[in-house]
N, C-alpha and C positions, 0 to 999 in steps of 0.2 A: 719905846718907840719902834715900830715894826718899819724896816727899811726895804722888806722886798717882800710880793707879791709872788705867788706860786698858782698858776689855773689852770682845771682842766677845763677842756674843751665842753665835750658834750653834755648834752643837759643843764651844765654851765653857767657857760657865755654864750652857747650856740646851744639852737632847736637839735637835741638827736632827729627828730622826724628829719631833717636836711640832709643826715649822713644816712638812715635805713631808707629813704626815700627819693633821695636825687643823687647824691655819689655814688652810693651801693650800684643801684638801677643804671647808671651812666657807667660805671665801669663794665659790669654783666655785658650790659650790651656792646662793647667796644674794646674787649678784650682778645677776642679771637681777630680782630680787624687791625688793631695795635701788633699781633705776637705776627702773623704774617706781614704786615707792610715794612716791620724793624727787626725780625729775625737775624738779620747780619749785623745789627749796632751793638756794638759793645757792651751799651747799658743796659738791653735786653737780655743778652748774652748772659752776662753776668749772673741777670736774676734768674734765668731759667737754670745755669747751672747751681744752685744755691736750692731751688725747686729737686732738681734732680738729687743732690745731696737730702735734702729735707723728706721725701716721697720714695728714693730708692727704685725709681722708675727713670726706665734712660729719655723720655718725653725729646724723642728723636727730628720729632716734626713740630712745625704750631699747631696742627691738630692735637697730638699727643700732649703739649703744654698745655693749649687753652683747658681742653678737658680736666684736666689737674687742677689750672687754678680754679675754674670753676666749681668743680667738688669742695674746694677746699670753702671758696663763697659758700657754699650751698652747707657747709656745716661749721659756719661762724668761727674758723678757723684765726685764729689771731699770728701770724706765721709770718716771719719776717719778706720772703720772696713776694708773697702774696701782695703785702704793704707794700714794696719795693714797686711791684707793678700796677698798682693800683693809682700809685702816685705817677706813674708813667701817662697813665688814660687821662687822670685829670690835671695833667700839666696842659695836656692838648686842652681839654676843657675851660680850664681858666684862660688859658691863654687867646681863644676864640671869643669868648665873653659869653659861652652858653654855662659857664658856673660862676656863679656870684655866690661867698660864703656866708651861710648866715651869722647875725649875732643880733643879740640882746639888746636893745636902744640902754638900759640901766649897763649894760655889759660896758658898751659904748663909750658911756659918758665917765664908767667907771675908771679904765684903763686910760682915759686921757688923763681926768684930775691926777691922777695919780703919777704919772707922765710929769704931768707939770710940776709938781710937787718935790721931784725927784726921788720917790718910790719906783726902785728897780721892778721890773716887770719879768717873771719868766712861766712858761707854759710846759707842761706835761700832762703830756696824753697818749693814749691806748695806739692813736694815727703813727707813722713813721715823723721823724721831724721832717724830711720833704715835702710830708702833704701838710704837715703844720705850717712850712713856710708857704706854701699854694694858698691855702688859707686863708690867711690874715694877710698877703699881696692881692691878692680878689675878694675881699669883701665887701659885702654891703652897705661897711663906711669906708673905702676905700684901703689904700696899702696904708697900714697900722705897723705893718715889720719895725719902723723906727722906736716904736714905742719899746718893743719886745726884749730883752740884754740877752736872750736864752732858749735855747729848747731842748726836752726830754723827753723821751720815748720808752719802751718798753725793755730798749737794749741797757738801761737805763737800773733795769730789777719791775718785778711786777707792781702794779699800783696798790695793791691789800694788802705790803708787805713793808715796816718799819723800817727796812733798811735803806730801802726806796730813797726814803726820805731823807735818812743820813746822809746817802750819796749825794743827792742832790745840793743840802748845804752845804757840804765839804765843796762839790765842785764849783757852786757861784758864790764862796766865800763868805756866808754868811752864816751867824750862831743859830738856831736854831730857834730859840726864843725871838729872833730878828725878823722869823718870817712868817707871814700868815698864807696860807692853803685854802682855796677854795673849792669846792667838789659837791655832783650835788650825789655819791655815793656814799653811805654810811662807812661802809668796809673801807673805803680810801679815806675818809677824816679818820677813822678808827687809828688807822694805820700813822697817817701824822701823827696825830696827839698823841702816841706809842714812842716816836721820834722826838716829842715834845715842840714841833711846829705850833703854833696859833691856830687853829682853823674854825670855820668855819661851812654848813652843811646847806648850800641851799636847794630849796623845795619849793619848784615852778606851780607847784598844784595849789600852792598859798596863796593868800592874796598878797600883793603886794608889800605892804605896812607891817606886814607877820616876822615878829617875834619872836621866839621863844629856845625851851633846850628839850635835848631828849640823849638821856644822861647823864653822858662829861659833854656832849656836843652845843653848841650853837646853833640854830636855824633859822633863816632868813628866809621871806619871799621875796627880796630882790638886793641884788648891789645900792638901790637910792640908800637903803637904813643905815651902812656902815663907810660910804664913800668919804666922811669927815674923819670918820675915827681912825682909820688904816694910815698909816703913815705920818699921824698925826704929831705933830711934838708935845 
């Protein structure tokens, strides 16, 4: 019986086009607007000095930052400070109501049943866990946080890499065999099943009803095929 669920985000449960097309675009443009208006708050503070560590560059002014992290935007940079501020921009976001997070109606219905069920829920993804929690309190079905027991991030170990994965069940207490993974990345189910997690590979380009393996993997075109069997006794 698999007792706890493991998801990533994008591609997922959630549209990528949401995050390269509406977060990405919303923070670009509200970065240099954020690093001037809060340059004395602490939480900025912090990130820039982390930036300054990370860059080697003393980024003196918010002109000097912004230009940083935008370079770093500009070459898909996966960089903790980065994340750090980015979740800065869309806390404002969410918290206005001009970001609503996407997800999956199957995604949706999935993480409830399972909710109810008592199948622990936790998330890891590539996002800092700040903007994981932004997230899933601003989404498109509403704050879903309650459902969630957990969140991992990058700080975490990288996603393509088995120990990832180890960490992970060592730290939400669960055997390894207890937990299924969902991702619709090859290299990160790769990586579980390496961990010996359950997983799972889904492929939005499928139609719905789609079945099948490719290799040792599983693949799915949606949460409806496997929402009975996960958790199931």
């Amino acid at each position: 019986m698999t007792h706890a669920v493991l998801l990533d985000i994008e591609g997922t449960i959630g549209d990528i086009a949401f995050v390269r097309e509406v977060l990405f675009p919303f923070a670009r443009a509200r970065i240099a607007d954020v690093l001037k208006a809060q340059w004395s708050a602490s939480e900025v503070q912090a990130t820039v000095r982390e930036a300054r560590a990370a860059s080697n560059e003393a980024l003196a002014t918010p002109g000097d930052a912004a230009r940083q992290f935008l370079a770093w935007m500009d070459a898909d940079k996966k960089i903790t400070p980065l994340k750090a501020l980015q979740g800065i921009v869309w806390r404002e976001g969410y918290a206005s109501g001009e970001l609503k997070a996407h997800l999956y109606p199957d995604a949706i219905e999935a993480m409830r049943a399972w909710g109810t069920r008592g199948v622990k829920l936790f998330i890891y993804s590539s996002g800092s866990i700040e903007a994981q929690k932004l997230y899933f309190a601003h989404s498109v079905a509403g704050d879903l946080r309650p459902l969630i027991g957990g969140y991992f991030d990058t700080t975490t170990g990288p996603k393509g890499e088995a120990q990832s994965y180890t960490a992970i069940a060592a730290a939400i207490g669960f055997a390894a065999r207890a937990i299924t993974f969902f991702s619709d990345a090859a290299a990160e189910t790769d990586a579980a099943l390496t961990a010996r997690l359950n997983v799972y590979r889904i492929d939005r380009t499928k139609p719905v009803g789609f079945e099948g393996r490719e290799g040792r993997t599983d693949v799915i075109g949606s949460f409806a095929n496997v929402i009975s069997r996960v958790g199931a006794p």
